[in-house]
Backbone bond lengths (Angstrom), bond angles and torsions (degrees), N, CA, C in turn:
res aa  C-N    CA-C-N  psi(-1)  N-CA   C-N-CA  omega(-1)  CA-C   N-CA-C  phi
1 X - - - 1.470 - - 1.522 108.15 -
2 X 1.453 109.68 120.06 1.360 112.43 -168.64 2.095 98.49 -70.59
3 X 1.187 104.18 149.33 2.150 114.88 -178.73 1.591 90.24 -88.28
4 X 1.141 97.37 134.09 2.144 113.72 179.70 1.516 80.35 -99.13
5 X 1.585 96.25 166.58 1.586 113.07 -145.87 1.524 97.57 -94.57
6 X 1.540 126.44 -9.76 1.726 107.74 179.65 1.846 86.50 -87.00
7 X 1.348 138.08 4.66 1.241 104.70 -164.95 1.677 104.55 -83.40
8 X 1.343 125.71 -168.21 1.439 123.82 -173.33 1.821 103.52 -117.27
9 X 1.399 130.37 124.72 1.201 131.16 -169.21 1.877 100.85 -62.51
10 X 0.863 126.80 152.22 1.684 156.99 175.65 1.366 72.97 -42.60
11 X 1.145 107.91 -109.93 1.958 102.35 -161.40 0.976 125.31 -13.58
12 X 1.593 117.97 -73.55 1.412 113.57 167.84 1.722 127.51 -39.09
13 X 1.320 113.26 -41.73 1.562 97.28 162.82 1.587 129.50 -67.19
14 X 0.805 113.04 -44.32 1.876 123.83 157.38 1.028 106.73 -25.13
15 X 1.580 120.37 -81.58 1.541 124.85 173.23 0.775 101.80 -27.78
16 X 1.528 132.46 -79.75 1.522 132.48 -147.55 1.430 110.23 -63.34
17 X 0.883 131.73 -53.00 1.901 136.29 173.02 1.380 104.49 -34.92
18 X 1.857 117.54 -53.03 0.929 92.22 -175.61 1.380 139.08 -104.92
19 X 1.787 98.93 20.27 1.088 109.09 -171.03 2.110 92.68 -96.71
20 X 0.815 121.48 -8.47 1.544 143.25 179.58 1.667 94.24 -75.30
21 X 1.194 107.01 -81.73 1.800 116.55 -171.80 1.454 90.60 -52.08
22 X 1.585 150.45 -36.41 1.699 134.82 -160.75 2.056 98.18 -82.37
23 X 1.818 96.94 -28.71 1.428 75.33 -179.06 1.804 111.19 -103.51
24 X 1.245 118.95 1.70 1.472 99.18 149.80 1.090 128.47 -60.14
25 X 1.832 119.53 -50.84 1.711 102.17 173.23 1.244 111.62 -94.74
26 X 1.866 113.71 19.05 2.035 93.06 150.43 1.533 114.91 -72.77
27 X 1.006 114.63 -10.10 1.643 113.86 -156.15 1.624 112.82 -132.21
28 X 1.459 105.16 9.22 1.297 125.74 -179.29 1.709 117.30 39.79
29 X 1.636 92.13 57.35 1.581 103.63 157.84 1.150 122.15 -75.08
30 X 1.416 114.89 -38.14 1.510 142.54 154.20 1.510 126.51 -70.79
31 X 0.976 124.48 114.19 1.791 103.48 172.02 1.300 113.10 -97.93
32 X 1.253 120.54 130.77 1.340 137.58 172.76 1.008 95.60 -24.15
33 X 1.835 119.46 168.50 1.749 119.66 173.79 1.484 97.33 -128.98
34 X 1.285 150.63 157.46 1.207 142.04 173.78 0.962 136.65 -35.48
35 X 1.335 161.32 166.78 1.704 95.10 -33.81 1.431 112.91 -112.84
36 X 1.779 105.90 59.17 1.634 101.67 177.23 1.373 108.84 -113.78
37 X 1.163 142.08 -11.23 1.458 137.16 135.09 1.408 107.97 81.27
38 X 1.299 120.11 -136.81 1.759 132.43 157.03 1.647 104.52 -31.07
39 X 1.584 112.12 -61.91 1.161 106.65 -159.09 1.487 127.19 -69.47
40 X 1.522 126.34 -5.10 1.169 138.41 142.12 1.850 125.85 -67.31
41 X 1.158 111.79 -33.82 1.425 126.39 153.30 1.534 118.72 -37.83
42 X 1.937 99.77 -70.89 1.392 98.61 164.57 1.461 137.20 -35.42
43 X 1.224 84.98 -65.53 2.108 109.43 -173.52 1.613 86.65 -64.50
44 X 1.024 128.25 -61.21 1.533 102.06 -174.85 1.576 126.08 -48.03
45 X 1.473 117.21 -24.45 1.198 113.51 -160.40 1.997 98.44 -102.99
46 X 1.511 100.92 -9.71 1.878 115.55 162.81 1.391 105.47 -55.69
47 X 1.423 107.44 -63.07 1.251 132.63 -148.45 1.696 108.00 -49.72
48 X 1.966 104.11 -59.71 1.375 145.92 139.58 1.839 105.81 -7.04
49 X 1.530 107.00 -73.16 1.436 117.68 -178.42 1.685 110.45 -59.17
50 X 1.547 111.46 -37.87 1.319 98.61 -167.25 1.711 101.49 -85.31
51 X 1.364 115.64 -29.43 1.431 103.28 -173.00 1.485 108.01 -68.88
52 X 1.531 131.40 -33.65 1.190 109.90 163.40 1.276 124.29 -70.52
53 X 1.256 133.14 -16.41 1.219 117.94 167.19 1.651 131.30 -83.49
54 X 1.653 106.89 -10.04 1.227 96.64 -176.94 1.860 93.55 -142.13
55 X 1.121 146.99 19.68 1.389 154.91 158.06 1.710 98.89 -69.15
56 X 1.482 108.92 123.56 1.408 117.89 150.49 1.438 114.74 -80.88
57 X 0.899 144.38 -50.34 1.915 134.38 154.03 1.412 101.02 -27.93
58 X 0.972 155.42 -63.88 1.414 144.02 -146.05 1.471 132.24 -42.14
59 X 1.081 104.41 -15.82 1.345 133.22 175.30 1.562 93.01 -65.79
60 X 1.332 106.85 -107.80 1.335 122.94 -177.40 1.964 107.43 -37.40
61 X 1.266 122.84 -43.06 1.021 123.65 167.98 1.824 108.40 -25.52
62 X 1.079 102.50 -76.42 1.893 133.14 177.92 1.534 91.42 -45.38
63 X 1.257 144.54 -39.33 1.375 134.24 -151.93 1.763 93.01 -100.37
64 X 1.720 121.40 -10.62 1.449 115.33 169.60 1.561 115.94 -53.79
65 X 0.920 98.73 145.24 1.602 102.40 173.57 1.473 138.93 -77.17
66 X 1.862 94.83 -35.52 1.228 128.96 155.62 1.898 100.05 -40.52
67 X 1.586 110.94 -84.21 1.255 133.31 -157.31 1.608 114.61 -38.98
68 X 1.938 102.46 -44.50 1.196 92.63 168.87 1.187 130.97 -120.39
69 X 1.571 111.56 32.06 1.469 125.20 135.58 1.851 126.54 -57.22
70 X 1.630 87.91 -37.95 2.165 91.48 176.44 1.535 93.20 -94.31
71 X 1.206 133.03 3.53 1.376 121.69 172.26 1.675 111.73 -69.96
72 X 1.470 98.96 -50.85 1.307 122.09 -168.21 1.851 120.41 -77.08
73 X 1.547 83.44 -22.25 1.546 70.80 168.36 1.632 102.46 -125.61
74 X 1.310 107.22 43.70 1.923 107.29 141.39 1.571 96.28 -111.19
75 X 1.476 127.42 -31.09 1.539 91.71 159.70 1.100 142.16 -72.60
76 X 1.186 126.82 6.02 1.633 138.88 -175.88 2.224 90.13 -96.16
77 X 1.531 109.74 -50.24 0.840 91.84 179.45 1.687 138.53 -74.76
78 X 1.002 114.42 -6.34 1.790 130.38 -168.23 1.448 85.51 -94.30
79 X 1.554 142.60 -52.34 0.984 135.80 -154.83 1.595 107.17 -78.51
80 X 1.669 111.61 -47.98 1.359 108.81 179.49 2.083 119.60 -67.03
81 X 1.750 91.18 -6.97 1.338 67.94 -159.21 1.546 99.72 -95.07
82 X 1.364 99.94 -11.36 1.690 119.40 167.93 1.699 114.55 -44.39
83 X 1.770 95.29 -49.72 1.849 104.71 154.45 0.933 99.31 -41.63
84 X 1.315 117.99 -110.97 1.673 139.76 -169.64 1.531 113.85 7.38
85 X 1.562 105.12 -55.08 1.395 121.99 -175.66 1.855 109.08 -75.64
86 X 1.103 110.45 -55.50 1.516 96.07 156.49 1.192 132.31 -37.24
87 X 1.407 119.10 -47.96 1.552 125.14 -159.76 1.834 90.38 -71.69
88 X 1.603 120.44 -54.20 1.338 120.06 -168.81 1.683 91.13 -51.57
89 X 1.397 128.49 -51.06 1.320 112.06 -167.07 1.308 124.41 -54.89
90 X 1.307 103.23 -25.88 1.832 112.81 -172.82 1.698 97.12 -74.35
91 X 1.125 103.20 -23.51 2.341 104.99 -168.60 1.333 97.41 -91.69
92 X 1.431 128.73 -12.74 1.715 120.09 172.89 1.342 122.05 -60.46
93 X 1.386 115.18 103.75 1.370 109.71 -172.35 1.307 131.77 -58.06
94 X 1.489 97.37 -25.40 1.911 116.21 168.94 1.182 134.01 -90.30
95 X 1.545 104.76 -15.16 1.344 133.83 165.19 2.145 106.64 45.55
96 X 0.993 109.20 52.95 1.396 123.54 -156.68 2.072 95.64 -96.49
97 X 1.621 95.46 80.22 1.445 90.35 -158.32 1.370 111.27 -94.13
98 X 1.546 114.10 1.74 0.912 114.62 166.71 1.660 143.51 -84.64
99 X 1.565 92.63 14.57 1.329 115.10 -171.57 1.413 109.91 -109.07
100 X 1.370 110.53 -134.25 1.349 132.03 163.23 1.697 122.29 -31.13
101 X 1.479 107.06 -57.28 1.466 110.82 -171.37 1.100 104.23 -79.46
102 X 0.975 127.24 9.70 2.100 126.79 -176.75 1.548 82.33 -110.57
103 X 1.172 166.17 1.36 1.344 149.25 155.56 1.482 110.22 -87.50
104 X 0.969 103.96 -25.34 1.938 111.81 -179.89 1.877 90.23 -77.22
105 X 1.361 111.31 -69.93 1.785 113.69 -151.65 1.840 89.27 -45.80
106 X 1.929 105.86 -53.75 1.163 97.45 -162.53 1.998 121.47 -63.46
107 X 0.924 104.67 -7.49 1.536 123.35 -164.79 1.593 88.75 -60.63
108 X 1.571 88.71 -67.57 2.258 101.44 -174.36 1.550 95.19 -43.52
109 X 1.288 109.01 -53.57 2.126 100.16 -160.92 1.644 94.77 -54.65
110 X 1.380 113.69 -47.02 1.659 91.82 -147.18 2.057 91.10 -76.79
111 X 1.500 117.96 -10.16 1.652 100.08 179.10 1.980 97.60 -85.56
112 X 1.332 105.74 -8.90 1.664 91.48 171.13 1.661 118.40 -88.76
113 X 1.078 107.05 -29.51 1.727 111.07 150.55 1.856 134.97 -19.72
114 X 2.331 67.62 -75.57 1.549 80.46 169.25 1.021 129.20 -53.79
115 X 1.429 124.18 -38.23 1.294 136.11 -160.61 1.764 102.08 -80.95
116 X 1.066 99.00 -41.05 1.796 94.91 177.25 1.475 118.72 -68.60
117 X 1.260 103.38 -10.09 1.685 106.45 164.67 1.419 127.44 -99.68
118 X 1.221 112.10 -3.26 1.529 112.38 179.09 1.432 88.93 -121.64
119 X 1.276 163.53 82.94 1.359 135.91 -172.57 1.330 84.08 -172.97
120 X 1.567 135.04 -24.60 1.307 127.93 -173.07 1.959 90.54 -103.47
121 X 1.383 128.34 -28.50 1.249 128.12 156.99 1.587 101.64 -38.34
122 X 1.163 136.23 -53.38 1.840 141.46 -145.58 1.609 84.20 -94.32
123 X 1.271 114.18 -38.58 1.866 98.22 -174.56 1.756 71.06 87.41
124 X 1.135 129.36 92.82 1.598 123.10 171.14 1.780 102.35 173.97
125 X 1.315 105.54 28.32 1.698 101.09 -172.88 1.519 85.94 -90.03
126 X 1.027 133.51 -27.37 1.958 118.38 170.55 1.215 113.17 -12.20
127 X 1.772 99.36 -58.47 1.414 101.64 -127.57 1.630 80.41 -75.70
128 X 1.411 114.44 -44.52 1.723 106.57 -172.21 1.137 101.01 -57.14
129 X 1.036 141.67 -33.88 1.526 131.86 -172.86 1.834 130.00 -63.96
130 X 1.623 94.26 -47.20 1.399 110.80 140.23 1.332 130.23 -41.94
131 X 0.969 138.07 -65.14 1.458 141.49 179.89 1.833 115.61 -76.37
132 X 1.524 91.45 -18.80 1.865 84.53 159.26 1.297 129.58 -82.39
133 X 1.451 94.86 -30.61 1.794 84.61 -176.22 1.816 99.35 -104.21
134 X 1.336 108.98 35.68 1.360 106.87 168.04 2.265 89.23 -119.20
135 X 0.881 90.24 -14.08 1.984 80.50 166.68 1.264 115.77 -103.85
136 X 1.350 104.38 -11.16 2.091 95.91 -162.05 1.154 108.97 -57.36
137 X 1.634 132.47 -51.16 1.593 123.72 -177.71 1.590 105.20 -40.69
138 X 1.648 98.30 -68.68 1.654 74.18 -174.54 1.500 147.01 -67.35
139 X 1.446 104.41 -26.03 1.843 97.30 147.59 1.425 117.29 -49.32
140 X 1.290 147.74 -36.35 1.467 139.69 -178.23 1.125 96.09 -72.91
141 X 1.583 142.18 -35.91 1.292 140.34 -172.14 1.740 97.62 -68.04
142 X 1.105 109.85 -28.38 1.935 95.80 -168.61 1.378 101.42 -96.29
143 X 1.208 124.01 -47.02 1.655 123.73 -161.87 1.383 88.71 -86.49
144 X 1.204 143.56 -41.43 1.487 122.61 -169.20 1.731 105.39 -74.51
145 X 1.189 119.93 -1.14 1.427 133.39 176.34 1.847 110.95 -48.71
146 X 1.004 127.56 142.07 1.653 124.52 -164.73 1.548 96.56 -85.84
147 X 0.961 128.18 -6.45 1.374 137.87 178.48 1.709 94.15 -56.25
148 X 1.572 100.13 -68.35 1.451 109.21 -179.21 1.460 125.85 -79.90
149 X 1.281 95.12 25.43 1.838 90.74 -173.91 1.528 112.70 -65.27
150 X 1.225 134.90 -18.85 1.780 145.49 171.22 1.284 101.22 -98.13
151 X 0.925 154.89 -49.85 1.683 155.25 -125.33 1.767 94.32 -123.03
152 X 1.633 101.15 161.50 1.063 124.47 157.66 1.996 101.06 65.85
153 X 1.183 106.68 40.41 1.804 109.65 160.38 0.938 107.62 -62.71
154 X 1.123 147.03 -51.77 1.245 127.55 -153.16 1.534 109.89 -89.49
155 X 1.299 131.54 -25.82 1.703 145.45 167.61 1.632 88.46 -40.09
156 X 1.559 108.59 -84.26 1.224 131.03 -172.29 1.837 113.99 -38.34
157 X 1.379 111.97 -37.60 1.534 96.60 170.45 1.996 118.42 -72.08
158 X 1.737 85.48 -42.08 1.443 86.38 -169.87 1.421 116.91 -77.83
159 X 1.891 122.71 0.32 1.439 118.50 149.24 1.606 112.51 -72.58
160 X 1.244 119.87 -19.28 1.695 107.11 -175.32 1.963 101.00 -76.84
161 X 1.500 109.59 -33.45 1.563 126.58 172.45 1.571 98.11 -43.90
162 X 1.372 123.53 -54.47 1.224 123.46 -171.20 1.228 144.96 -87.86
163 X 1.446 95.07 -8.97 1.678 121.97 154.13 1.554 104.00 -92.98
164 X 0.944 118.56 -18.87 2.140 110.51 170.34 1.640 88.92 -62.08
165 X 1.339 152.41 -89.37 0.979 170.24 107.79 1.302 98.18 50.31
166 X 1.403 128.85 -47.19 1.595 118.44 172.38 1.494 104.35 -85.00
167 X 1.232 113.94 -50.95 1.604 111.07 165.70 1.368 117.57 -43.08
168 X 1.056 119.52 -31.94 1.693 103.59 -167.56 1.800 94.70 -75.63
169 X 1.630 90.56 -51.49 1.972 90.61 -163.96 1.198 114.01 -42.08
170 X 1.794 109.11 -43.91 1.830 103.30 -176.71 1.551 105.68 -88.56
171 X 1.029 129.69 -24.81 1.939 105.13 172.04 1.407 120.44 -88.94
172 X 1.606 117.00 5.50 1.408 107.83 138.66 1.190 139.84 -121.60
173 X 1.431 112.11 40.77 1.323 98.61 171.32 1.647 123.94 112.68
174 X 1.376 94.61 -29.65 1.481 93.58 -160.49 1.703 111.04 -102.14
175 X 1.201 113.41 19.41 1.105 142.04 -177.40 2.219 120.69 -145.19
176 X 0.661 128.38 119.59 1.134 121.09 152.53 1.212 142.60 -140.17
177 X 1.533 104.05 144.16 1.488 104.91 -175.33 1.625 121.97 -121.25
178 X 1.376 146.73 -133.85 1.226 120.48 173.46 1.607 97.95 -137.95
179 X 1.186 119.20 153.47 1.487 130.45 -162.36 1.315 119.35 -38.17
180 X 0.830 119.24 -19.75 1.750 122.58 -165.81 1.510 89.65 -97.53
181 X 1.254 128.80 -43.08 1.246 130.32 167.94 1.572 126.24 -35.88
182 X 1.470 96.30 -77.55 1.447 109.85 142.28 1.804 123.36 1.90
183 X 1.716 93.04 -90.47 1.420 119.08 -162.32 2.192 89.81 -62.69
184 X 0.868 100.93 -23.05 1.643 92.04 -174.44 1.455 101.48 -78.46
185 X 1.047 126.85 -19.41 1.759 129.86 -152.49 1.600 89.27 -90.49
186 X 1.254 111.22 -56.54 1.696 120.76 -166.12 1.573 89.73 -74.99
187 X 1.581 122.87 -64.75 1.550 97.69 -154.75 1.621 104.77 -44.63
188 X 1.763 119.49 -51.86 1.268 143.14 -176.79 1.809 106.70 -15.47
189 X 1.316 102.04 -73.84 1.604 120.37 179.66 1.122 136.73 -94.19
190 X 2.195 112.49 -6.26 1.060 86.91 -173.38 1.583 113.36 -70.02
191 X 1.286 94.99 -31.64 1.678 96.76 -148.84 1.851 111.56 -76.83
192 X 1.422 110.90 10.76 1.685 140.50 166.58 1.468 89.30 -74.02
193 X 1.131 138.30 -91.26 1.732 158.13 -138.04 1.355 80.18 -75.81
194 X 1.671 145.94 -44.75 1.571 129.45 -169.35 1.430 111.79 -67.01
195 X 1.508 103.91 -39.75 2.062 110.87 -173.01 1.645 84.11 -94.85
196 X 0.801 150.15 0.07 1.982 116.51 -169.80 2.099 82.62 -119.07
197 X 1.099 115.91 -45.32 1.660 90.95 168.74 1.562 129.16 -33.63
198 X 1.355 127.13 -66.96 1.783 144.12 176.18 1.542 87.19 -65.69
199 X 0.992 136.68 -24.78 1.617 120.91 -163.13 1.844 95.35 -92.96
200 X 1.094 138.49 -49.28 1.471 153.91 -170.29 1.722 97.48 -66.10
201 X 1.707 102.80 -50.04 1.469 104.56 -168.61 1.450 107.48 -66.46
202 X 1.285 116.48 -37.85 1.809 119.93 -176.20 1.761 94.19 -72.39
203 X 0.756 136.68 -45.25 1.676 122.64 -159.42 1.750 96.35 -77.65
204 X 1.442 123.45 -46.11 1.049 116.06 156.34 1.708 147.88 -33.71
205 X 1.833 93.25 -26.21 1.667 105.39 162.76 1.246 104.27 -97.92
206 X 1.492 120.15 -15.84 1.632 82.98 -156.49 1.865 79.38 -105.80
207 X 1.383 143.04 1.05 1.618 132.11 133.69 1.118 110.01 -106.68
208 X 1.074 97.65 140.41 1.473 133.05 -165.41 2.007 100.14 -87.76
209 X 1.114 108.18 -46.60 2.012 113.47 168.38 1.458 113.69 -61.89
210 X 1.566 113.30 -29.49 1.281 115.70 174.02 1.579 127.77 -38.86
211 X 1.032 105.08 93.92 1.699 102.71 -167.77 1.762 111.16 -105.81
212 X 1.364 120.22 12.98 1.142 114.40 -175.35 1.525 108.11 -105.69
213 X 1.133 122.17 82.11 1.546 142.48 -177.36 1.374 114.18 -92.20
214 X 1.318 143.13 161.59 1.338 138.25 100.08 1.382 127.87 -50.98
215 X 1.140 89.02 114.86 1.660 115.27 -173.39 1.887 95.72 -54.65
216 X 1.162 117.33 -177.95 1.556 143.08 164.77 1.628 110.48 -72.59
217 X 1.103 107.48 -54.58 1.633 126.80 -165.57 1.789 94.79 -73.39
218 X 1.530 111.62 -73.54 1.512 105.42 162.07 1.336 129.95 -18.64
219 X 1.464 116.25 -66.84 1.347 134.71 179.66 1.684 94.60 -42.59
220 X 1.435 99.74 -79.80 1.822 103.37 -155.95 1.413 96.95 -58.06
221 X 1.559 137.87 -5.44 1.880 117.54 -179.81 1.258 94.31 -83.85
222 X 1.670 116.57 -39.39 1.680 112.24 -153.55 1.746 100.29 -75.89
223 X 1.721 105.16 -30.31 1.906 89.75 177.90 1.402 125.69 -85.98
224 X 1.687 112.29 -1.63 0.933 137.55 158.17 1.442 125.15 -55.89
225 X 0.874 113.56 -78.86 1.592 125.28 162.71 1.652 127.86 -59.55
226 X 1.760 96.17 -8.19 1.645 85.19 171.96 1.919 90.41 -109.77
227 X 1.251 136.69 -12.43 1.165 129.06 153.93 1.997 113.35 -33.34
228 X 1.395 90.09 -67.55 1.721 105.64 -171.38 1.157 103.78 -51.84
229 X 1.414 131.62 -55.19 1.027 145.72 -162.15 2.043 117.05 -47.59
230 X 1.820 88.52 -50.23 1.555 98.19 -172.47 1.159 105.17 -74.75
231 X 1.201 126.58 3.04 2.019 134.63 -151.69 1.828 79.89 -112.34
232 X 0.903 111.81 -20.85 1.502 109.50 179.98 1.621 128.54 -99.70
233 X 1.494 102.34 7.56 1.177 105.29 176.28 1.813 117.47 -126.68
234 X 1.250 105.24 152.77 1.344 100.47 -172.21 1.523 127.20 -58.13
235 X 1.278 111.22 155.10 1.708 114.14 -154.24 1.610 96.93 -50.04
236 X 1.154 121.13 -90.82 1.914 103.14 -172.65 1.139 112.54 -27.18
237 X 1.294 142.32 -73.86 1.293 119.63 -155.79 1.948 95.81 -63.20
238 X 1.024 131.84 -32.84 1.158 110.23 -173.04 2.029 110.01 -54.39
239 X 1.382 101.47 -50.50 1.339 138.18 -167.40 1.874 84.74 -46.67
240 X 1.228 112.80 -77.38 1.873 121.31 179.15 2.069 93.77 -34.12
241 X 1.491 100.90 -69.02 1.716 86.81 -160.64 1.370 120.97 -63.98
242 X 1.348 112.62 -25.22 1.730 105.10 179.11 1.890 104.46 -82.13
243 X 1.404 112.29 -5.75 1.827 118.56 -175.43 1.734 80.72 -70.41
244 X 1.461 127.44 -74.15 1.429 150.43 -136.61 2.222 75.75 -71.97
245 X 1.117 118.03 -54.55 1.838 103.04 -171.82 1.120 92.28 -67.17
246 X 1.473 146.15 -45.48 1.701 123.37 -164.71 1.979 106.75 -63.71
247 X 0.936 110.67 -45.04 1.282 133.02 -172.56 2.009 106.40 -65.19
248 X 1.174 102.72 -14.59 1.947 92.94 -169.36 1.327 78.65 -102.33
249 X 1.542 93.54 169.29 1.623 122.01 176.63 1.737 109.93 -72.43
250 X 1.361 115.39 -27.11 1.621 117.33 172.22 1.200 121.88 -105.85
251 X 1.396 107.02 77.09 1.346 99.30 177.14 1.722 114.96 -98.95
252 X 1.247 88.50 -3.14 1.780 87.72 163.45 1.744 124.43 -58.29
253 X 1.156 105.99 -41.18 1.581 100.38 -173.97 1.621 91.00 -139.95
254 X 1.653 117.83 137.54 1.419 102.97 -6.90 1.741 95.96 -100.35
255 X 1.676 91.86 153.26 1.390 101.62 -173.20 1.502 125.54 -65.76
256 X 1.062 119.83 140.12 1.439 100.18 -164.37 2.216 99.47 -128.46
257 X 1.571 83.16 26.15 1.875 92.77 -174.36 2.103 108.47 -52.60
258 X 1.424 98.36 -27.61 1.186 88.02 174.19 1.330 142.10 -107.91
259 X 1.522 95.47 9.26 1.169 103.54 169.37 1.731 123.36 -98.01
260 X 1.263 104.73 -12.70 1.676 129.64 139.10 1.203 122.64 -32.62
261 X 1.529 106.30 -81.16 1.724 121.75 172.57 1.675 109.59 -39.49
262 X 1.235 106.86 -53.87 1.807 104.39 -174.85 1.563 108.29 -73.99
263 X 1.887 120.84 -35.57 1.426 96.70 166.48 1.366 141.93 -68.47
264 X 1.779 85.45 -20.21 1.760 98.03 160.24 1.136 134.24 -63.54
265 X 1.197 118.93 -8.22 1.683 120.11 -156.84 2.058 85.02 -123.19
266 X 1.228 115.39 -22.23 1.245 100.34 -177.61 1.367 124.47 -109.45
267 X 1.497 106.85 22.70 1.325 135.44 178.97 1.580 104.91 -107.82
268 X 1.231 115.93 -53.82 1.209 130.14 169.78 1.124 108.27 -55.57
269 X 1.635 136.67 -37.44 1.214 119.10 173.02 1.563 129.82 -96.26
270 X 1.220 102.98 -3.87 1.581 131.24 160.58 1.565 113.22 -64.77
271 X 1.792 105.27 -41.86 1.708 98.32 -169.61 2.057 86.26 -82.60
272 X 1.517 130.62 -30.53 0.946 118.54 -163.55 2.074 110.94 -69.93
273 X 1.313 100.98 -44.36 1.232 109.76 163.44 1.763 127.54 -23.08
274 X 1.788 82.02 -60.38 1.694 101.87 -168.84 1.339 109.59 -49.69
275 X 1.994 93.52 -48.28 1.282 91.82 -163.68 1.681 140.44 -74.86
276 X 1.913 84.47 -27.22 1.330 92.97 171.04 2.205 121.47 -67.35
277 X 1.198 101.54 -21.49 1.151 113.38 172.55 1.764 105.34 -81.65
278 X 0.806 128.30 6.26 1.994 128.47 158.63 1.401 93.68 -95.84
279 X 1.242 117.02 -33.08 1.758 107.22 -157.32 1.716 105.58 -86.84
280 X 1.583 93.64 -43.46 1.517 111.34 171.54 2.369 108.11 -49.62
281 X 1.109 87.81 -62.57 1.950 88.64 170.54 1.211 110.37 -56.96
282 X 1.457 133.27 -34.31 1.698 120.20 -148.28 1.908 87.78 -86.10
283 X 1.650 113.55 -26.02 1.572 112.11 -165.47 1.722 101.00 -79.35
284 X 1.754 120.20 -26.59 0.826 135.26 -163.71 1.932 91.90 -60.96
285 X 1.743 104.45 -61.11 1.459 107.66 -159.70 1.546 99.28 -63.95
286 X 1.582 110.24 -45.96 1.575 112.91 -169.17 1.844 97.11 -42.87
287 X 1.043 117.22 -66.37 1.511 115.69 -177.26 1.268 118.27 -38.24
288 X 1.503 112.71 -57.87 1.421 102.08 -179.68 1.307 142.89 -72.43
């Protein structure tokens, strides 16, 4: 029986099944069954890395509808359940994080990692992007909690890692969302990344083992991308976030001097515009 031309060739369905079944248990739509656990998790999310990197279908794979329908809801699920897992951490009465529950919190970061690295491969970082800055308050609501004011450094760097990563996608471009979106992402974090920078750097001098820093490279993407970012939003809200950086005690990092200079200069040429265009009409009527 000759195949009519909308059908999909044998290979290409193969691929796709099993590139479908690697990201249910990359993203634990599926749960492993005994006793392969994590280590089916892993290999699924290998498996995942190599077919985008070396599958000729992948293309068209990504353009299934199916594919990034189960794409999208293992990012809804890794991210919410990453909540979930916070919130139980905040109700632990013993809060003993150096044990057991620090392999669970850290488990979600390193599958939200993953996911931020293959997800701009799928043309699908939206969807994470969407669903982050629809959780971020309430992660700041748990970890900024006084419960955790000593504990949990390393959670706390590698969530600022994962908002660099949402910051970058929406202040360049390669993501978009619509202004209010925006303005929620920056008010949301900036002013987290201004107090936990000087706060990380002092515990870091005064221990010397302290290894949970912002790196150099970190630093310059996250002031990078929240520079671009404010240049992208309309003059008040820009006008409110650079008022709220002149006004805090850190206005050293991250610096936001140039994103100042350009609202200054395009305000200034906005009020010059206006005005000459009142003066330009009032000569228009006087004449006529």
């Amino acid at each position: 029986m000759s195949r009519t031309s909308s059908s999909k060739p044998v290979g290409f369905t193969a691929t796709k099944d099993i590139f479908v079944s690697a990201i249910r248990f990359a993203v634990s739509i599926e749960e492993p069954c005994f006793p392969f656990g994590d280590k089916l998790r892993i290999s699924a999310q290998e498996q995942v890395d190599y077919m985008l990197g070396e599958d000729e279908d992948i293309t068209n794979i990504m353009a299934d509808d199916e594919v990034k329908s189960v794409v999208r809801i293992g990012v809804y699920n890794i991210i919410h359940s990453f909540e979930a897992d916070l919130t139980l951490l905040l109700l632990n009465p013993t809060l003993e994080f150096e044990t057991g529950v620090d392999s669970t919190i850290m488990r979600r970061v390193m599958d939200l990692e993953w996911m931020c690295n293959v997800l701009p491969k799928m043309d699908l970082m939206k969807s994470f992007v969407s669903n982050w800055i629809a959780i971020s308050s309430k992660i700041l609501v748990i970890i900024e909690d006084e419960k955790f004011d000593n504990i949990m450094w390393g959670l706390k760097v590698k969530v600022i890692e994962l908002t660099c990563k949402v910051l970058e996608a929406v202040s360049y471009g390669s993501v978009i969302v619509p202004a209010p979106s925006r303005v929620q992402l920056l008010k949301t974090w900036f002013p987290y990344v201004q107090k936990m920078k000087p706060l990380l750097d002092s515990k870091a001098v005064a221990k010397t083992d302290f290894r949970y820093v912002m790196d150099e490279d970190l630093c310059q993407a996250i002031e990078g991308a929240i520079v671009s970012l404010v240049l992208t939003l309309p003059s008040n809200d820009q006008a409110d976030i650079l008022a709220d950086w002149i006004g805090s005690r850190e206005v050293g990092y991250p610096d936001l001097s140039e994103a100042f200079e350009v609202w200054s200069y395009r305000s200034k040429s906005a009020k010059r515009r206006l005005v000459e265009g009142l003066h330009g009409n009032s000569d228009a009527a006087i004449s006529s």
